[in-house]
C-alpha positions as CSV (number, residue, x, y, z in Angstrom):
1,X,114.0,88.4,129.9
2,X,111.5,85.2,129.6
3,X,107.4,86.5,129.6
4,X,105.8,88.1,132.6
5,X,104.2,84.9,134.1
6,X,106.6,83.7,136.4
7,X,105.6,79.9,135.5
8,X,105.8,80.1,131.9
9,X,109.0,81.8,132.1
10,X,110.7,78.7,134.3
11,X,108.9,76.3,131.8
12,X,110.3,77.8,129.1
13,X,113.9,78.1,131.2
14,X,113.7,74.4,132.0
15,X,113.3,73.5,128.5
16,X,116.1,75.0,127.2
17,X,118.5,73.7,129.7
18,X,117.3,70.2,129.2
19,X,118.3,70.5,125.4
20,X,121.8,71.4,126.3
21,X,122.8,68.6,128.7
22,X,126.2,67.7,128.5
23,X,125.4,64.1,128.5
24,X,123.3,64.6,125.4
25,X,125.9,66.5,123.3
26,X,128.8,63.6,124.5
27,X,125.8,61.0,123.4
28,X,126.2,61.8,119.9
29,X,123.7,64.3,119.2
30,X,124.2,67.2,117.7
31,X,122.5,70.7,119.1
32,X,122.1,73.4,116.1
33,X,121.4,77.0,116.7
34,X,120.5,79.5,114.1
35,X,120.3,83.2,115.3
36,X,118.9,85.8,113.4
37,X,119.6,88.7,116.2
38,X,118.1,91.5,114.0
39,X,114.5,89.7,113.4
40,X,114.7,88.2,117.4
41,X,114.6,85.1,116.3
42,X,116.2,81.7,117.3
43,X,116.0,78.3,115.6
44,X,117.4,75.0,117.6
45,X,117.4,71.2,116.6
46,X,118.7,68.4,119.1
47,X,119.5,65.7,116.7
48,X,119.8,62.1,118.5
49,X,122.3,59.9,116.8
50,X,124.1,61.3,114.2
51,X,127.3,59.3,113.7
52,X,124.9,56.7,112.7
53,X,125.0,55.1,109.0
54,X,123.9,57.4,105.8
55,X,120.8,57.8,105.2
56,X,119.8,56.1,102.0
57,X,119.1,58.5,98.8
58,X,115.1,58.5,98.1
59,X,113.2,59.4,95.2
60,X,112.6,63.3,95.0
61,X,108.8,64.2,96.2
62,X,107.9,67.0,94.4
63,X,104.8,68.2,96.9
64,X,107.1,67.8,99.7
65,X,110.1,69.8,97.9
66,X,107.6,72.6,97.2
67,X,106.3,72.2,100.7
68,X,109.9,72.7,102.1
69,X,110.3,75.6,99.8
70,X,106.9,77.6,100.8
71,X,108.1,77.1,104.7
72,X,111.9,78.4,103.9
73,X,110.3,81.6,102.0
74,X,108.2,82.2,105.1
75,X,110.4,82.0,107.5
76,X,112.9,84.0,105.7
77,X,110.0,86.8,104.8
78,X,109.5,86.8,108.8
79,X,112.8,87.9,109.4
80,X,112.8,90.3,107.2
81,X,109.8,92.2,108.2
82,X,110.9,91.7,111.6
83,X,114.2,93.0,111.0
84,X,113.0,96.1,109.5
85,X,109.6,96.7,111.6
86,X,107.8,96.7,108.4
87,X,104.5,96.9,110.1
88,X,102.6,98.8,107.4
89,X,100.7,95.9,105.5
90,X,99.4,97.4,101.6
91,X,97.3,96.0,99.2
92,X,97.7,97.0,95.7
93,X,95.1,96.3,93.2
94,X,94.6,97.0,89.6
95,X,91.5,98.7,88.1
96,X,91.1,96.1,85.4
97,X,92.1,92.4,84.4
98,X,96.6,92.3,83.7
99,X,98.7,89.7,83.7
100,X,101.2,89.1,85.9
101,X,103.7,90.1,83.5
102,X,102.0,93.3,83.1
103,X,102.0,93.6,86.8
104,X,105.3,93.3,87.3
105,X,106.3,95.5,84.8
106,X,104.4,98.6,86.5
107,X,105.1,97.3,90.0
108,X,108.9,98.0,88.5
109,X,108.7,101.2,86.6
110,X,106.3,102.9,89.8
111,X,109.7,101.7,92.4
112,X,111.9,103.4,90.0
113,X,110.3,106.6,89.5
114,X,111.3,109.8,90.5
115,X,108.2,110.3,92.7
116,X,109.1,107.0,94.4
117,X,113.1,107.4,95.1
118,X,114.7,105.7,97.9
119,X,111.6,103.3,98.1
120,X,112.8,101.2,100.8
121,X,112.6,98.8,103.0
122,X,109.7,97.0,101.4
123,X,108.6,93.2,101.0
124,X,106.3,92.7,98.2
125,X,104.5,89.4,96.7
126,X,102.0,89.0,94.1
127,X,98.8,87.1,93.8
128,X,96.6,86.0,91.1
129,X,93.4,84.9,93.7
130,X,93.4,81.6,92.7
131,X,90.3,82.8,89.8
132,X,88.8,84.2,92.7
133,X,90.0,88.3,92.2
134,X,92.5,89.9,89.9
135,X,96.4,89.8,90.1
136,X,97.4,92.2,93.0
137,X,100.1,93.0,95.1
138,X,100.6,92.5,99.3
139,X,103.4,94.6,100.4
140,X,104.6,95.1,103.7
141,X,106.6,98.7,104.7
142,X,107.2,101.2,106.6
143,X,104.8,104.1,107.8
144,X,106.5,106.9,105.6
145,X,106.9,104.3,102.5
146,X,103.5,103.4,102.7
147,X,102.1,107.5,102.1
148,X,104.0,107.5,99.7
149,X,102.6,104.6,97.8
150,X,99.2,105.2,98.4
151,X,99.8,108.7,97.1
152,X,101.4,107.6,93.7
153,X,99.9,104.5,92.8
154,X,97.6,105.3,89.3
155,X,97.0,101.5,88.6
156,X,93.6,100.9,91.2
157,X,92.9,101.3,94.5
158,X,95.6,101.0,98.0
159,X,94.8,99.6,101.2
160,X,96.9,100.0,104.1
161,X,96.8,98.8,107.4
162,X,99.1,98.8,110.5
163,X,100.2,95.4,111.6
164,X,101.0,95.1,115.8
165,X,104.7,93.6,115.7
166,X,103.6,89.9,116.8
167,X,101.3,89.3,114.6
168,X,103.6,90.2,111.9
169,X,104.6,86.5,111.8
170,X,100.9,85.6,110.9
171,X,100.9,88.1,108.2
172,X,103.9,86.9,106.5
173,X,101.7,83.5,106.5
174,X,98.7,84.4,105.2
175,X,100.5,86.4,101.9
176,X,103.0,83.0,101.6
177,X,99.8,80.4,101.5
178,X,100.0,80.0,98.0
179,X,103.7,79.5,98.1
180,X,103.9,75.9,97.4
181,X,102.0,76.0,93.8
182,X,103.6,75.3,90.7
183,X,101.7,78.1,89.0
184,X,102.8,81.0,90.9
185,X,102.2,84.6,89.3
186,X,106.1,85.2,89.6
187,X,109.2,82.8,89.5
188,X,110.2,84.7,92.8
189,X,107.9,84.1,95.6
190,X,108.8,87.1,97.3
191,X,110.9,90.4,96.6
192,X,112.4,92.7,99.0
193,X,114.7,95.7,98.9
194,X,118.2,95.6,98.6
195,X,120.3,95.6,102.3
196,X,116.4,94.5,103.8
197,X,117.6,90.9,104.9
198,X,118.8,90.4,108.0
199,X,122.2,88.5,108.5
200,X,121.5,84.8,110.1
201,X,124.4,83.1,112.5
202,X,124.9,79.4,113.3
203,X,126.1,77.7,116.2
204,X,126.9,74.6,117.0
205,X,126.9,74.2,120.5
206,X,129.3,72.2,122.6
207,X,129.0,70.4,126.1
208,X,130.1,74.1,127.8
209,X,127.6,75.7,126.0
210,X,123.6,76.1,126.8
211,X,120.9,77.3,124.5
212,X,119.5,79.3,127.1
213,X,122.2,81.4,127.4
214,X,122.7,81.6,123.6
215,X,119.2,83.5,124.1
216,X,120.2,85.7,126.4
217,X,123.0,86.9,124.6
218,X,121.5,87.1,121.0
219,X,118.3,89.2,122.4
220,X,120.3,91.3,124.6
221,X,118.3,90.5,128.3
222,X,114.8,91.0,126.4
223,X,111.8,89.5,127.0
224,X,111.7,86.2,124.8
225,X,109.1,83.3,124.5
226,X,109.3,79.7,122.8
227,X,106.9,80.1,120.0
228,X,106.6,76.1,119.5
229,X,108.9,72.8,120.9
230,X,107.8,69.4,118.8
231,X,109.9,66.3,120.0
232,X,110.1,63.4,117.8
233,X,112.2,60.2,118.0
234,X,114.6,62.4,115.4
235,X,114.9,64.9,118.6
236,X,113.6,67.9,119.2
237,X,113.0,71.0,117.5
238,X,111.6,74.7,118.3
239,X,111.7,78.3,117.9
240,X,112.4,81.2,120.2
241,X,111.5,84.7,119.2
242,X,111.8,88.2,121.1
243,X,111.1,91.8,119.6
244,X,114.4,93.2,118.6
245,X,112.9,97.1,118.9
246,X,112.4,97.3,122.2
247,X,115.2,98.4,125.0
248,X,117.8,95.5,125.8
249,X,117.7,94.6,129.2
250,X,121.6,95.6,130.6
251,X,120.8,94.7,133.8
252,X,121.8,91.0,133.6
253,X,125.4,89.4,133.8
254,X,125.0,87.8,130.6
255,X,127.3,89.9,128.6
256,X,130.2,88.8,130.1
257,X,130.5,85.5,127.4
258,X,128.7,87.3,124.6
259,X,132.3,87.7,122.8
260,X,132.7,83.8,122.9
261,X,130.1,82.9,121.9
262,X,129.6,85.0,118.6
263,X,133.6,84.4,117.4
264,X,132.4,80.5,117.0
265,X,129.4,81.8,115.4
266,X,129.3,81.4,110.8
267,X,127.8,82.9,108.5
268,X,124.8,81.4,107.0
């Protein structure tokens, strides 16, 4: 399932098994998993030592908290517009100066028109350009939803542009860069459809269990890569991620403990 390079994909294979040692689950630490199967994503931590004494309560750091905030909204717009292959990435602008109030308020009435029923799935976030440009919209959608847009916007002009699925991730990025400002346009730093996010799973995995095949399960044999591994004194962290439209690969054995493995398997 791992990438075409034959070394990468044993790299990547050692890794995981290395994070799943028996010896370092009985040690004390603590192997997290969250799987978001629809996006093709998976999120692991190896935390070293956590029966240790509490942690002592600091101070709340604003620029860190809104920091921590920007990266959560990210991630969670990624799997969304992985989820639903929103690959159609739109610009709206507006043919004179508003508010964001103001462009909210026609952002809502155009969703709800007639002309525009059943306007879904869609992730949409609004930007004020820093001073730079007026307020305007990024939305990503679908092909279909994005004609149909384009076709009935009468506030300015609509840019649209189709988005190869892995750079999606980069996408989601660029429109979240402001997230972490006080002085957002919108209380919201994103909005997306109803139904449009995709259900996230978490594991904690035992001394039988290995991350690697946790993989193999929740991507159903496809081709998967680590995105990025950091290891710190804390333990070691990383994500995996796979495209979740392609055909599953039912060649593989793997199946046979998928049941398992998703009746330990919460809600999150």
């Amino acid at each position: 399932m791992m990438q075409n390079d034959q070394t990468q994909n044993m790299d990547i294979e050692a890794k995981l098994r290395e994070l799943d040692l028996a010896t370092q689950v009985n040690s004390g630490s603590l192997v997290t998993v969250t799987v978001v199967a629809a996006a093709g994503k998976v999120r692991y931590r190896s935390i070293h030592g956590r029966e240790g004494s509490p942690r002592n309560r600091q101070a709340v750091d604003t620029g860190k908290y809104l920091k921590d905030a920007k990266t959560r909204s990210i991630r969670s717009m990624q799997e969304i517009v992985r989820a639903n292959k929103l690959d159609c990435f739109v610009t709206l602008t507006f043919s004179s100066e508003v508010s964001p109030h103001y462009a909210m308020k026609n952002w809502q009435k155009i969703v709800r028109s007639k002309t525009m029923k059943g306007f879904r799935p869609y992730l949409v976030v609004f930007e004020d350009g820093a001073g730079q440009s007026r307020v305007h919209l990024h939305m990503l959608t679908v092909e279909t939803e994005a004609l149909k847009i384009q076709t009935n916007w009468p506030y300015g002009h609509v840019y649209v542009q189709r988005v190869p699925f892995d750079e999606l991730d980069a996408v989601c990025r660029y429109i979240g860069k402001d997230f972490a400002q006080i002085n957002r346009p919108t209380r919201n730093r994103y909005f997306a459809s109803k139904g449009s996010k995709p259900a996230r799973q978490r594991l904690v995995l035992t001394s039988e269990e290995t991350l690697y095949d946790v993989v193999n399960i929740a991507s159903d044999g496809r081709q998967a890569h680590s995105e990025w591994m950091i290891e710190s004194g804390l333990g070691k962290f990383g994500s995996i991620s796979w495209n979740p439209h392609t055909e599953p690969d039912s060649s593989g054995s793997i199946q046979n403990i998928g049941n398992s493995y998703y009746k330990r398997s919460s809600m999150v």
